[in-house]
Backbone as ProteinMPNN parsed JSONL, in Angstrom:
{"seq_chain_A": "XXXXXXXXXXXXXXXXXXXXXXXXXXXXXXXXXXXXXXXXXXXXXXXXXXXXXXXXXXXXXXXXXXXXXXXXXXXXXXXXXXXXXXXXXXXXXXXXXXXXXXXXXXXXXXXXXXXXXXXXXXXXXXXXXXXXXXXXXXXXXXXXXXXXXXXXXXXXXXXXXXXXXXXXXXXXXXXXXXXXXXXXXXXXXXXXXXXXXXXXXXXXXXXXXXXXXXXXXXX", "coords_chain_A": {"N_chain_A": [[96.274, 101.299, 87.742], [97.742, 102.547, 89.413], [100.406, 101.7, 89.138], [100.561, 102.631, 86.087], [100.527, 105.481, 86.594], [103.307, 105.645, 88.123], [104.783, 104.527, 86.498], [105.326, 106.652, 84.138], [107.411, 108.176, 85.259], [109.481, 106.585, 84.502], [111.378, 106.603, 81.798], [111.47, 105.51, 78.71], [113.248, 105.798, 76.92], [115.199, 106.484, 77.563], [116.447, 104.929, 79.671], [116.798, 101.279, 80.332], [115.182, 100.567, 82.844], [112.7, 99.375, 82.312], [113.118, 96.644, 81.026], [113.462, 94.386, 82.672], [110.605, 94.43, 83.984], [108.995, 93.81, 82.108], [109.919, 91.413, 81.146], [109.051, 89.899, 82.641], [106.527, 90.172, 83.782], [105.262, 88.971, 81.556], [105.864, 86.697, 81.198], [105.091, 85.838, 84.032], [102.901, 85.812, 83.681], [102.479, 83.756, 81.407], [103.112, 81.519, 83.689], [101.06, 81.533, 85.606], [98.997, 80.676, 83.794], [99.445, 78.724, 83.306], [99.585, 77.268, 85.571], [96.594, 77.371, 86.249], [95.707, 75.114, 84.844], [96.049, 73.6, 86.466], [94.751, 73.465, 88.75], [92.959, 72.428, 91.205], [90.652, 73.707, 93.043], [88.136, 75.904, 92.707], [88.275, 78.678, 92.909], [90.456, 79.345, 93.214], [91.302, 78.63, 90.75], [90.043, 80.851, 89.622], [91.151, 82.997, 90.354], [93.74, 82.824, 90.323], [93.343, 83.018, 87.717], [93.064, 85.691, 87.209], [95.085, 86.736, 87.953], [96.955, 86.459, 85.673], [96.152, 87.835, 84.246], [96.592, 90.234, 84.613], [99.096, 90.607, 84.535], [99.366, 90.776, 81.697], [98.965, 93.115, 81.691], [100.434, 94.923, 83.101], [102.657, 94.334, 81.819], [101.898, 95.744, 79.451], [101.469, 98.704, 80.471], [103.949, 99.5, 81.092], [105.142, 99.503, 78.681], [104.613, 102.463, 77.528], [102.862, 103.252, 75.595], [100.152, 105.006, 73.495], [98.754, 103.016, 72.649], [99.095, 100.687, 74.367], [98.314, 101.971, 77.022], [95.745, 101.904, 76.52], [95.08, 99.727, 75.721], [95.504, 98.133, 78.186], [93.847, 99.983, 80.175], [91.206, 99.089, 79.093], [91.399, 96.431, 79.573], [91.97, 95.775, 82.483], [89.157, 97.231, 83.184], [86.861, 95.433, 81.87], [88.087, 92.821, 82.509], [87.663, 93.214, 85.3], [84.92, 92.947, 85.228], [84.458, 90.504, 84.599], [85.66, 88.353, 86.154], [84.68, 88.985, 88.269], [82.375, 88.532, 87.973], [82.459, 85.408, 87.374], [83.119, 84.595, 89.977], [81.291, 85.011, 91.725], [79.641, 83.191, 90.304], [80.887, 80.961, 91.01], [80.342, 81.54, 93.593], [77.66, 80.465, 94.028], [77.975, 78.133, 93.347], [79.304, 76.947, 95.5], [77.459, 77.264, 97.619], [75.511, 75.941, 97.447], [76.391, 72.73, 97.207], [78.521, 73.257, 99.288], [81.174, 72.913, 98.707], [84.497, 73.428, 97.076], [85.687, 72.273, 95.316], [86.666, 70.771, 92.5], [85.854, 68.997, 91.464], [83.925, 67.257, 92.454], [81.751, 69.053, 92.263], [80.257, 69.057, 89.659], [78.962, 68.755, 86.862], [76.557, 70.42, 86.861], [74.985, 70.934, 85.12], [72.44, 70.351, 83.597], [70.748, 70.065, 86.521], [70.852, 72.867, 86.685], [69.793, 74.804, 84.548], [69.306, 77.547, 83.514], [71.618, 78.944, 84.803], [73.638, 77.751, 83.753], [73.454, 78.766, 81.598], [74.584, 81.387, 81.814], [77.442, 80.555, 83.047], [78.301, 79.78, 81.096], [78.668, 82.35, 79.478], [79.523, 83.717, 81.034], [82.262, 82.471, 80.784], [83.588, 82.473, 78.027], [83.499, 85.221, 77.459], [85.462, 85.865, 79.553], [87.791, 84.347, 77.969], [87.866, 85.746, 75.963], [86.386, 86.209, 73.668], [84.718, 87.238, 70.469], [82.289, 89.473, 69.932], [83.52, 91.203, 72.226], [84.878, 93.062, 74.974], [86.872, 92.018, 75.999], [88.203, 91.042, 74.22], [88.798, 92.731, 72.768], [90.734, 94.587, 74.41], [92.825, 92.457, 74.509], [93.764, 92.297, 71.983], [94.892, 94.982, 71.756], [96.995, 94.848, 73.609], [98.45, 93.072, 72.817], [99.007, 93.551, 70.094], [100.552, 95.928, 70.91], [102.727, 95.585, 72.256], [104.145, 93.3, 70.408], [105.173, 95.834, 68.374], [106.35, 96.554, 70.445], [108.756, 94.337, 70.709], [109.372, 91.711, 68.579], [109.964, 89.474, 69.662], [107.949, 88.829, 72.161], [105.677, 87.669, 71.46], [106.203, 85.321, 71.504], [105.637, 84.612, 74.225], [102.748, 85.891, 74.76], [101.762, 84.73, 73.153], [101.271, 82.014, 73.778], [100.431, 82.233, 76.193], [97.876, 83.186, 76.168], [96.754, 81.133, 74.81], [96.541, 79.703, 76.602], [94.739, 80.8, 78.306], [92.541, 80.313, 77.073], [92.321, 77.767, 76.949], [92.093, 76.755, 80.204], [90.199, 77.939, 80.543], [87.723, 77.136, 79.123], [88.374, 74.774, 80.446], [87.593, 74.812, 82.782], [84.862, 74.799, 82.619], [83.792, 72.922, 81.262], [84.474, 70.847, 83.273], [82.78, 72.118, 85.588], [79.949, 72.211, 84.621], [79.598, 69.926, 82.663], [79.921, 66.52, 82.605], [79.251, 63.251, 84.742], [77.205, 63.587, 87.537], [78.15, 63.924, 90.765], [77.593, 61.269, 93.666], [76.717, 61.859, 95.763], [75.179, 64.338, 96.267], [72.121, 64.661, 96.428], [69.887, 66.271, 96.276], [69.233, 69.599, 94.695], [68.817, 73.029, 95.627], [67.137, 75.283, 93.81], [67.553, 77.915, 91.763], [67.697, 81.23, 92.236], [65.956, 84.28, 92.268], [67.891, 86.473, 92.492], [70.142, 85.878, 92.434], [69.919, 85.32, 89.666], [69.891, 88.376, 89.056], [72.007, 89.225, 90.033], [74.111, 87.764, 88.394], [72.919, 89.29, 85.755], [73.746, 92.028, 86.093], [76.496, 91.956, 86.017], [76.847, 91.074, 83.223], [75.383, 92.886, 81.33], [76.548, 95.267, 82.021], [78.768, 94.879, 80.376], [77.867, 94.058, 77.733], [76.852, 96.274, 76.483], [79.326, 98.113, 76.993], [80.882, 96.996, 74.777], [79.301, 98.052, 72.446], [80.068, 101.107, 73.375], [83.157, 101.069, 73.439], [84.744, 103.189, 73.149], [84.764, 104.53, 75.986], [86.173, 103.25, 77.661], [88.365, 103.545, 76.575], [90.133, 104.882, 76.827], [90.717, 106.912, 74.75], [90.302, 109.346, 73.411], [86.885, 110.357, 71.128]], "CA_chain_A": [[96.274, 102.741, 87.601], [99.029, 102.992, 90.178], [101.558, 101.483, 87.525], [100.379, 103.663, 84.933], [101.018, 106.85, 87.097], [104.565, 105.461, 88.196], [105.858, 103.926, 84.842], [105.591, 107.56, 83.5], [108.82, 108.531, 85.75], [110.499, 106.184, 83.491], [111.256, 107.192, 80.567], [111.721, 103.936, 78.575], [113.718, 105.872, 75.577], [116.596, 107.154, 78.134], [117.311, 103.693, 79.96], [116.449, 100.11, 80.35], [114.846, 100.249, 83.913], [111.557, 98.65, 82.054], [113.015, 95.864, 80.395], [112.945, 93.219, 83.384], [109.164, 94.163, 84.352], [108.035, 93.596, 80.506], [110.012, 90.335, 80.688], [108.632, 89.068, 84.184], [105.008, 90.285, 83.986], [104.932, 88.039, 80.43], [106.344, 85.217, 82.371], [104.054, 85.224, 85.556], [101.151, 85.481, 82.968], [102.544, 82.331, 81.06], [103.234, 80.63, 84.29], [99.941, 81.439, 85.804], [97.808, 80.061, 83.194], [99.677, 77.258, 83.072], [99.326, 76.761, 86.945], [95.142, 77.714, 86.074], [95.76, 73.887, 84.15], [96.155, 72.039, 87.51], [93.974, 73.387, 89.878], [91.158, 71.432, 91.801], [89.709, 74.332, 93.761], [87.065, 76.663, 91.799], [88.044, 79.662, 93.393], [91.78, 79.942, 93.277], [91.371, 78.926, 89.265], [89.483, 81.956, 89.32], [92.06, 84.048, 91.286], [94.658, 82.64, 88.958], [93.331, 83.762, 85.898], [93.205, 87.619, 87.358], [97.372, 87.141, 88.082], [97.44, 85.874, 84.623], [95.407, 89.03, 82.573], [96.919, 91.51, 84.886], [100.388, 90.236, 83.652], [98.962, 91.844, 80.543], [98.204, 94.59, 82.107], [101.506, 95.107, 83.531], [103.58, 94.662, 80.566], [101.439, 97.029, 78.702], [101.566, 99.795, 80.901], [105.516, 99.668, 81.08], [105.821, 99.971, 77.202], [103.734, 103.426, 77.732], [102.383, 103.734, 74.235], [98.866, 104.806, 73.509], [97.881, 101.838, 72.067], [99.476, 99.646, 75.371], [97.571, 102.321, 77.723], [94.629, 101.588, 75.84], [94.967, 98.177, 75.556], [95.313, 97.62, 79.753], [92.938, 100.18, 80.905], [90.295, 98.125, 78.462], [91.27, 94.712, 79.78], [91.452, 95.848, 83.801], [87.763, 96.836, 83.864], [86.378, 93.756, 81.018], [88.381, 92.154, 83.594], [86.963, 93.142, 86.578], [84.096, 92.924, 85.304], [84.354, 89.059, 84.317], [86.06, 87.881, 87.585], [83.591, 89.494, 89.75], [81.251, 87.522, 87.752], [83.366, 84.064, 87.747], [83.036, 84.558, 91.616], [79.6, 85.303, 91.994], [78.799, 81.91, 89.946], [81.567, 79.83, 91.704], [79.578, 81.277, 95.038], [76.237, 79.81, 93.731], [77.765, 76.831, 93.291], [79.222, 76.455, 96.847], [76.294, 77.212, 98.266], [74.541, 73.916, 97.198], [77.096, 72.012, 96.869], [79.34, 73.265, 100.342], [82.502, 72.58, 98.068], [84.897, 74.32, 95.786], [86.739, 70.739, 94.857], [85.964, 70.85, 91.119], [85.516, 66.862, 90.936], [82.768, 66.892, 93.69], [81.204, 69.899, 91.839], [80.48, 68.932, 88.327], [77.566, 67.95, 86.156], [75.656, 70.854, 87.251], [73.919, 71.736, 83.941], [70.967, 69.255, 83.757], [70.211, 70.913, 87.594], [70.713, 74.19, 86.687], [70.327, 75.25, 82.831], [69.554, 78.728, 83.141], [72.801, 79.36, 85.573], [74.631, 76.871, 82.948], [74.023, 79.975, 80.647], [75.638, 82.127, 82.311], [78.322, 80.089, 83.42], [78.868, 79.687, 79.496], [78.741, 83.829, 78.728], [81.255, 84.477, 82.02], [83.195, 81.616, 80.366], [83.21, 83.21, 76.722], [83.807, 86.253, 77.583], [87.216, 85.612, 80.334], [88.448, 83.721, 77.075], [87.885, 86.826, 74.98], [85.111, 85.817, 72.553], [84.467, 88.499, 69.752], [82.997, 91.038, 69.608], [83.828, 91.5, 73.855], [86.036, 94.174, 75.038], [87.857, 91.407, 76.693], [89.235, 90.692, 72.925], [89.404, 94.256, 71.961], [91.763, 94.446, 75.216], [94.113, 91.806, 74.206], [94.519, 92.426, 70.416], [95.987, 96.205, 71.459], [97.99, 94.553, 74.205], [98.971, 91.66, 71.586], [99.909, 94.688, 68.702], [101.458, 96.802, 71.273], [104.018, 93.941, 72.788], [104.652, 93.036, 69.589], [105.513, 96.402, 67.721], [107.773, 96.982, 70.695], [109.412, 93.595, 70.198], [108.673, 90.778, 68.292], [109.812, 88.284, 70.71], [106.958, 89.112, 72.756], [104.243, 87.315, 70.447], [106.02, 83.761, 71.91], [104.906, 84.623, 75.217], [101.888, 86.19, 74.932], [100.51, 83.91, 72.385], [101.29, 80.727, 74.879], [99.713, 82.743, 77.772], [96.197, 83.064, 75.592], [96.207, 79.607, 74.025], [96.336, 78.646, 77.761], [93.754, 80.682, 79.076], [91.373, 79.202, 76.434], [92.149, 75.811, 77.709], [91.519, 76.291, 81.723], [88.747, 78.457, 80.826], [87.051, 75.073, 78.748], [88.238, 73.164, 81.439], [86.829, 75.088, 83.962], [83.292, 75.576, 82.169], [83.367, 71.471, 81.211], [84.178, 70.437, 85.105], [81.511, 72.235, 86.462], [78.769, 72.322, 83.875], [79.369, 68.9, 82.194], [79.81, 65.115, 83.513], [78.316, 62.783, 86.244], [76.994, 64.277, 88.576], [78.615, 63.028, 92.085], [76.684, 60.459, 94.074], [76.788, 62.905, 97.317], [74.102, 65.347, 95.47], [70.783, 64.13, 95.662], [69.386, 67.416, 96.023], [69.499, 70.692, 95.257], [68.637, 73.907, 95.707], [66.737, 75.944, 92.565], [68.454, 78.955, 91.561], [66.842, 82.422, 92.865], [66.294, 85.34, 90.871], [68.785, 87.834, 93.218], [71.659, 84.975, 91.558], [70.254, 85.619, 88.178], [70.027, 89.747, 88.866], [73.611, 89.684, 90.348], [74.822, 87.809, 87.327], [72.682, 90.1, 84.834], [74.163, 93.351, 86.396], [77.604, 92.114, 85.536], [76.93, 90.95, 81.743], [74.558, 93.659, 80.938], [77.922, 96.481, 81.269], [79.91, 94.291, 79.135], [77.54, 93.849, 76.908], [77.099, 97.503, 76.214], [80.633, 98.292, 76.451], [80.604, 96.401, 73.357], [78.579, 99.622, 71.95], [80.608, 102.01, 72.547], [84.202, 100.869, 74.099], [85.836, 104.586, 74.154], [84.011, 105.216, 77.268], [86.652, 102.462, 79.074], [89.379, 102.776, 76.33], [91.113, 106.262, 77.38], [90.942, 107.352, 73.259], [88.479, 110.598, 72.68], [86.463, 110.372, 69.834]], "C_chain_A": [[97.497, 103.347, 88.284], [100.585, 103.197, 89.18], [101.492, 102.87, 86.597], [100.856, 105.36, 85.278], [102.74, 106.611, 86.983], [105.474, 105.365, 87.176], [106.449, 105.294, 84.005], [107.232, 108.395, 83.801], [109.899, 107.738, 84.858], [110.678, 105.96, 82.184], [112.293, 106.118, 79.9], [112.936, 104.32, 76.676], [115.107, 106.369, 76.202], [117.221, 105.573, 78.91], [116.376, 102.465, 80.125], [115.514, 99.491, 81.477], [113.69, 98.664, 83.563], [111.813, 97.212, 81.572], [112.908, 94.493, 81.503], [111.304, 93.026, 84.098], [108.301, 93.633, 83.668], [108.455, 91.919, 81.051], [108.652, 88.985, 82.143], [107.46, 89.175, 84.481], [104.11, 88.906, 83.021], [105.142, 86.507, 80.689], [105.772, 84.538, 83.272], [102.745, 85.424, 84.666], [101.35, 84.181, 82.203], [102.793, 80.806, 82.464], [101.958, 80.31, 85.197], [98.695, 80.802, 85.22], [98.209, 78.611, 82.901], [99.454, 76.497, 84.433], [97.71, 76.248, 87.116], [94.38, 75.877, 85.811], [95.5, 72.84, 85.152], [95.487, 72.165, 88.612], [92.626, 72.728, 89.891], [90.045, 72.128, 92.377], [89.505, 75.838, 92.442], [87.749, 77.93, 91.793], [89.542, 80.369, 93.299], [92.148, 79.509, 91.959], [91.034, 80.325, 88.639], [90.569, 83.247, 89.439], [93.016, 83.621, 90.315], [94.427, 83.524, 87.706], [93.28, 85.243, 86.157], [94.343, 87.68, 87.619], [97.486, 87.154, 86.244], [97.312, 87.237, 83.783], [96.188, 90.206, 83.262], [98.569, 91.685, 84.649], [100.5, 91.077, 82.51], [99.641, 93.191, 80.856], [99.164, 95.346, 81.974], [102.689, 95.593, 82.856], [103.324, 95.443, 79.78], [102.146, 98.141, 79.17], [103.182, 100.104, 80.79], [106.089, 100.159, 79.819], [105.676, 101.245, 77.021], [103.761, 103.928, 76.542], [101.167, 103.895, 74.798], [98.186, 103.408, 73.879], [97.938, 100.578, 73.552], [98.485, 100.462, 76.487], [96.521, 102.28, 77.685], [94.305, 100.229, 76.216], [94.678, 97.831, 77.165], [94.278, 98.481, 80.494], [91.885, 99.463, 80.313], [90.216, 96.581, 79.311], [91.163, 94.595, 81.233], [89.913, 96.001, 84.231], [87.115, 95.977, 82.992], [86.941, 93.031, 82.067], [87.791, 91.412, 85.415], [85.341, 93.154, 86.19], [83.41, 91.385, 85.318], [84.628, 88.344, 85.011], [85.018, 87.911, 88.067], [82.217, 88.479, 89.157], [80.846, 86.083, 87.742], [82.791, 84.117, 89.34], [82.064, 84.284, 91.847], [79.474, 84.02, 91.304], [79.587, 80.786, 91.008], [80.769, 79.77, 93.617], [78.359, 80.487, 94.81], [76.723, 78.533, 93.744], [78.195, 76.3, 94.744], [78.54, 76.409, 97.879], [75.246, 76.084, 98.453], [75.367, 72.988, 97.506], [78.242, 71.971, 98.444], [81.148, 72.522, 100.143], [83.041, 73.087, 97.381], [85.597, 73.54, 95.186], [85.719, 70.887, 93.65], [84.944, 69.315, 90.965], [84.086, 66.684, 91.768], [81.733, 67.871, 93.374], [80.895, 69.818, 90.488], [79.002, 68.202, 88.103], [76.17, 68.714, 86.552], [74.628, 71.261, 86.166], [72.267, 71.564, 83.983], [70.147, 69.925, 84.856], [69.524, 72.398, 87.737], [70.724, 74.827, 85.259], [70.459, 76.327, 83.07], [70.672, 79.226, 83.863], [73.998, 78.932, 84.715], [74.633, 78.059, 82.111], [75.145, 81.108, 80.902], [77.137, 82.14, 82.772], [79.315, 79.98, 82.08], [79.244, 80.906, 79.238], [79.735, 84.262, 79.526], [82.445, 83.889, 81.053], [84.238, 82.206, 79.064], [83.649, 84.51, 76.415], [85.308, 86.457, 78.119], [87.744, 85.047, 78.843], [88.548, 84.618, 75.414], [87.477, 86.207, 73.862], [85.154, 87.016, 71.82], [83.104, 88.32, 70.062], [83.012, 91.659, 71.298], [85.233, 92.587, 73.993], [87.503, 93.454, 75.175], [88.819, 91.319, 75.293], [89.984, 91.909, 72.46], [90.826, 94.525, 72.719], [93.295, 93.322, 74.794], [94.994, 91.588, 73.11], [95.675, 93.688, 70.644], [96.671, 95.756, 72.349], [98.76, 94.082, 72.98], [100.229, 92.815, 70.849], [100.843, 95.438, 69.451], [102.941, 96.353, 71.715], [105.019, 93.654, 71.171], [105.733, 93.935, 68.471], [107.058, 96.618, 68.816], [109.2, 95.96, 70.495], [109.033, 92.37, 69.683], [108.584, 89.5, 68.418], [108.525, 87.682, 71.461], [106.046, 88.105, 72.093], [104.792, 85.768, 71.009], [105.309, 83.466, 73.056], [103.423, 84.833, 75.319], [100.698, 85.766, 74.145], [100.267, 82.58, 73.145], [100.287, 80.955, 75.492], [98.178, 82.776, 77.017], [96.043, 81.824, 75.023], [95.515, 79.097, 75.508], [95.292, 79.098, 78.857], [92.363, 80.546, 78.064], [91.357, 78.155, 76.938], [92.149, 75.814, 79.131], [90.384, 76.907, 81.23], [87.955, 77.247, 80.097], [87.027, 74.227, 79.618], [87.629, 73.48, 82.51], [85.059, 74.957, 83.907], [82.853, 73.655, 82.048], [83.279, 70.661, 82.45], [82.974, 71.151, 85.866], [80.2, 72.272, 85.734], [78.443, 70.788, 83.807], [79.981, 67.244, 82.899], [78.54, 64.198, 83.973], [78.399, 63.651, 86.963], [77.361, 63.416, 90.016], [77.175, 62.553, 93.036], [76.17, 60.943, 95.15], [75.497, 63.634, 97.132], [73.079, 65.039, 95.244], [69.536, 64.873, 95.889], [69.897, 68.855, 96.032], [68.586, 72.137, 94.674], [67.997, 74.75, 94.209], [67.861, 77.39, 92.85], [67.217, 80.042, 91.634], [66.903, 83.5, 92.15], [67.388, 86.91, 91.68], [70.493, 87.532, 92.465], [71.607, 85.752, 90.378], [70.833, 87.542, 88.048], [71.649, 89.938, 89.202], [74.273, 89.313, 88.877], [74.154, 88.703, 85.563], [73.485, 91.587, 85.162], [75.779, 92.971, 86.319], [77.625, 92.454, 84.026], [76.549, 92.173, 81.077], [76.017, 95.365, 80.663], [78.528, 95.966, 80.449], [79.098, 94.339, 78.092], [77.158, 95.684, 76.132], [78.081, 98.545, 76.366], [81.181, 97.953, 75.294], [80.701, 97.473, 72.338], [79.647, 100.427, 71.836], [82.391, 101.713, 73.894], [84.61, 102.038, 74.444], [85.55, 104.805, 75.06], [85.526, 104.707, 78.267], [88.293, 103.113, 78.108], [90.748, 104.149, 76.737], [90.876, 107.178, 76.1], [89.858, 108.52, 73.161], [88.116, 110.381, 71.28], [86.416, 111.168, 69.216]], "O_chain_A": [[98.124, 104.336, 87.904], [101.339, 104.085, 88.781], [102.256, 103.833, 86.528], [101.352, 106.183, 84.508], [103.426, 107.141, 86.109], [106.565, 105.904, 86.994], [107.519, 105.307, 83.396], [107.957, 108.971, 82.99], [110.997, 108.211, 84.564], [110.074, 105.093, 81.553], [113.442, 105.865, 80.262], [113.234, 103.559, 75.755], [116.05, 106.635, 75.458], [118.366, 105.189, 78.668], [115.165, 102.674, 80.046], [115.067, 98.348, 81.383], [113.692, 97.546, 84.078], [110.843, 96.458, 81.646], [112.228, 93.55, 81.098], [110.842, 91.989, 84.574], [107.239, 93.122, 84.022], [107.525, 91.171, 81.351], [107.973, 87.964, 82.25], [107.03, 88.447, 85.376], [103.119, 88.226, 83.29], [104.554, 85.485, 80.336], [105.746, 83.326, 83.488], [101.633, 85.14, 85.11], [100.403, 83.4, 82.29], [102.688, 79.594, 82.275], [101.712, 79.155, 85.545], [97.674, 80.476, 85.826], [97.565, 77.671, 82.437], [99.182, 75.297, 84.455], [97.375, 75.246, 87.748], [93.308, 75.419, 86.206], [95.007, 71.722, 85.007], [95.474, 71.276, 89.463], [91.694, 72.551, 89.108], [88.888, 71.709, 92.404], [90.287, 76.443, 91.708], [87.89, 78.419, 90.672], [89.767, 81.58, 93.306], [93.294, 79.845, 91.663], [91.48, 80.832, 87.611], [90.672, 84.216, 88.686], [92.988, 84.307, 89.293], [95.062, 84.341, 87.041], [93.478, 85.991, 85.2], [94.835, 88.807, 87.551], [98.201, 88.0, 85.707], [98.091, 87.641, 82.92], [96.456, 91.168, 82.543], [99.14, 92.775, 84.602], [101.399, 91.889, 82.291], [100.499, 93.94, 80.388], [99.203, 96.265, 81.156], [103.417, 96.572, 83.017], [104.245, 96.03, 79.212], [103.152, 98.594, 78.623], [103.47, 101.189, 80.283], [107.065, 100.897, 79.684], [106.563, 101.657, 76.274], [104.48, 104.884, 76.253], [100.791, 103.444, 75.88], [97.509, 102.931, 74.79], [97.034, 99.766, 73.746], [97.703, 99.667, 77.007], [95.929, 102.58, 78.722], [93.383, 99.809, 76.914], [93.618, 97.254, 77.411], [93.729, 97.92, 81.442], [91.311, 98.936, 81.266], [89.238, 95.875, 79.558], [90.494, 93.651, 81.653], [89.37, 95.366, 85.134], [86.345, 95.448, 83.794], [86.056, 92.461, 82.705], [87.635, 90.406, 86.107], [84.577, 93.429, 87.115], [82.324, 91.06, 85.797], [83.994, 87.297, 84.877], [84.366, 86.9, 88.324], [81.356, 87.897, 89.818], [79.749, 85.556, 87.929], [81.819, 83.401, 89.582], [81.833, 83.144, 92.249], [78.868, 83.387, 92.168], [78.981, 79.94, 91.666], [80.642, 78.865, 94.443], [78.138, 79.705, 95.734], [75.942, 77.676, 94.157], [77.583, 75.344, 95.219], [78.776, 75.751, 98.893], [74.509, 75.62, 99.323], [74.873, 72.22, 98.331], [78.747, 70.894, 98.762], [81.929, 71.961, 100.911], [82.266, 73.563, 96.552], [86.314, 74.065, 94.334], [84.499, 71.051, 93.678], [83.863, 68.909, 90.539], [83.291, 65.801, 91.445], [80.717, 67.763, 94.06], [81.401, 70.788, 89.925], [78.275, 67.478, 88.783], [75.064, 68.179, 86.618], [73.578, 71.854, 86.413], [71.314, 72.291, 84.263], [69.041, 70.372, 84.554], [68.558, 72.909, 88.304], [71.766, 75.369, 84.891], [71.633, 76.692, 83.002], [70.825, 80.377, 83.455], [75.103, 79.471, 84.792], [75.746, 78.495, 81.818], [76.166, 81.481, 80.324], [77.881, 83.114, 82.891], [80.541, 80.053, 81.993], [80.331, 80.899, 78.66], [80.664, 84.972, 79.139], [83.366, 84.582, 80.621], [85.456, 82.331, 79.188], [84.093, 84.871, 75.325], [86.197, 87.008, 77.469], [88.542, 85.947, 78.582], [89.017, 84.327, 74.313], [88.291, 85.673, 73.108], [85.626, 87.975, 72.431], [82.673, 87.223, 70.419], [82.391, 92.71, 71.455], [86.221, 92.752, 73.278], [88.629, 93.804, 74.822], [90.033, 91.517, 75.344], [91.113, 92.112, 72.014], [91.872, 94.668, 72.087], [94.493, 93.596, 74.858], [96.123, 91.111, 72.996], [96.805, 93.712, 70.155], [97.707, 96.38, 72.12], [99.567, 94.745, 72.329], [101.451, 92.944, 70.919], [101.919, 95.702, 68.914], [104.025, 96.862, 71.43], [106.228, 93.797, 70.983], [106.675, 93.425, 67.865], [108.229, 96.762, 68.465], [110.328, 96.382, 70.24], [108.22, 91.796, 70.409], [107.859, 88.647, 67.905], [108.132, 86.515, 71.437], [105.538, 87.656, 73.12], [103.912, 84.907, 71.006], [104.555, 82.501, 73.173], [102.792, 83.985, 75.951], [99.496, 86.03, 74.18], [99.141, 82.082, 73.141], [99.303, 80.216, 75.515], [97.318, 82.178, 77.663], [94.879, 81.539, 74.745], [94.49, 78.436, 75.675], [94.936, 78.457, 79.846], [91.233, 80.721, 78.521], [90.345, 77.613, 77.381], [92.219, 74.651, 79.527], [89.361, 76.299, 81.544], [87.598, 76.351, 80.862], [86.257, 73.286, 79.808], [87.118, 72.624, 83.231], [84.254, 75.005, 84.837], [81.868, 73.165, 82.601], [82.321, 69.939, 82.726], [82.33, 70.556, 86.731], [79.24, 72.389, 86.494], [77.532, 70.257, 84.442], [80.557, 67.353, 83.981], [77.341, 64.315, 83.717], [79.34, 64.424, 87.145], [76.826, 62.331, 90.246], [76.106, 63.157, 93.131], [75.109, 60.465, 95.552], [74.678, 63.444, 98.031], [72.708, 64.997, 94.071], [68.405, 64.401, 95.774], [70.65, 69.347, 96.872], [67.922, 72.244, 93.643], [68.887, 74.667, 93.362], [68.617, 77.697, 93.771], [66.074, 79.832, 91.227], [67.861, 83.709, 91.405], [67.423, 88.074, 91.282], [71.441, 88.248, 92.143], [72.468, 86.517, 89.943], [71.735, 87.974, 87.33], [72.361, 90.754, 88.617], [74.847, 90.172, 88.207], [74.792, 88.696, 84.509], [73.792, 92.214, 84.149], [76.445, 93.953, 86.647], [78.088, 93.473, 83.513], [77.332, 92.594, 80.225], [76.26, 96.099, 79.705], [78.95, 96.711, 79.565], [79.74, 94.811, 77.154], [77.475, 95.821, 74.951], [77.864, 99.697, 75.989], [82.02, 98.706, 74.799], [81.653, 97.786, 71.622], [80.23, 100.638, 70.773], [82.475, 102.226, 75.01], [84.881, 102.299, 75.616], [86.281, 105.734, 75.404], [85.967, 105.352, 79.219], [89.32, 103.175, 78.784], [91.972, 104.068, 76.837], [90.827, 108.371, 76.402], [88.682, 108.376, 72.826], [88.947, 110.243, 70.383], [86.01, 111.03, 68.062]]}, "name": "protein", "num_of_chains": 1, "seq": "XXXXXXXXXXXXXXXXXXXXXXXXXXXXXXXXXXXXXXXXXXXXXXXXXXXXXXXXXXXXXXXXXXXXXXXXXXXXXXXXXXXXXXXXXXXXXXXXXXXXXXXXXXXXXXXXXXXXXXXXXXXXXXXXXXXXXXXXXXXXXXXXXXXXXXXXXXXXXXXXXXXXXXXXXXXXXXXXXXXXXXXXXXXXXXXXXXXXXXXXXXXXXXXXXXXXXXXXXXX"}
């Protein structure tokens, strides 16, 4: 929101100030999700992928079209709404488990199904599933990037291939596998877990409904 105030001082049709923030936001979001690829700890995959979308964000706001102011206030709160929910499961799992090492954390499904759901719908959603805002958010980034140049579409199609593939890899390391030999009990899942992770999904899922509320656009 800060951006979005500031960017307006520059007026992107009188000089060039904007053109190294567009290039360098699109950059640390392709290099971030490619970093997302090699991590071992739960928690700073997580933290990754919020450098990566707010990259988006970033480069939007700088182009300062509708459609780009649209596009990033949409994908900051789908955002924050999908992190905060990433977190909240990655805490459930260190709680049993007293680890955020992916490898030593894995094969929790079988243990935990109904948390495995959820772990699937955070998953699904960060990876912008239709019909989620998170998608609606990255098509008007996508279109807006693109109309301004049509370079743009190499980067910013990389940077989403690649947060499909940590988000899979993140959802298959901790859901699916062996389960490590360390683990020979644990903990049931409590219904304050499930209510925390229903009181994330439950706005997204009725943001859905009626997006203008987040997207800036009056009806």
């Amino acid at each position: 929101y800060g951006i979005m105030r500031v960017t307006i001082l520059v007026n992107p049709s009188s000089n060039n100030l904007h053109y190294p923030f567009i290039t360098l936001a699109l950059w640390g979001a392709l290099m971030t999700s490619a970093i997302c690829l090699r991590q071992i700890d739960l928690k700073s995959l997580i933290a990754y992928s919020s450098v990566s979308h707010m990259g988006l964000v970033v480069a939007a706001t700088m182009i300062q079209t509708q459609w780009a102011f649209s596009g990033a206030m949409i994908l900051m709160i789908s955002h924050g709404l999908t992190s905060s929910m990433l977190f909240g499961l990655a805490n459930t799992n260190y709680e049993r488990t007293h680890s955020r090492i992916l490898l030593l954390t894995r094969g929790i499904q079988p243990l935990l199904p109904l948390m495995a759901t959820w772990w699937l719908l955070a998953n699904l959603t960060n990876m912008a599933l239709p019909p989620t805002t998170n998608l609606m958010a990255e098509l008007t980034i996508v279109i807006a990037l693109f109309n301004w140049s049509s370079f743009t579409i190499i980067l910013t199609g990389a940077a989403i291939l690649l947060t499909a593939s940590y988000t899979l890899y993140m959802l298959m390391m901790t859901q699916r596998g062996t389960l490590p030999s360390h683990i020979t009990s644990i903990q049931n899942s409590s219904t304050r877990e499930h209510l925390l992770m229903a009181l994330h999904m439950i706005p997204m899922i009725l943001l859905i409904l009626k997006p203008e509320l987040i997207s800036g656009i009056p009806t």
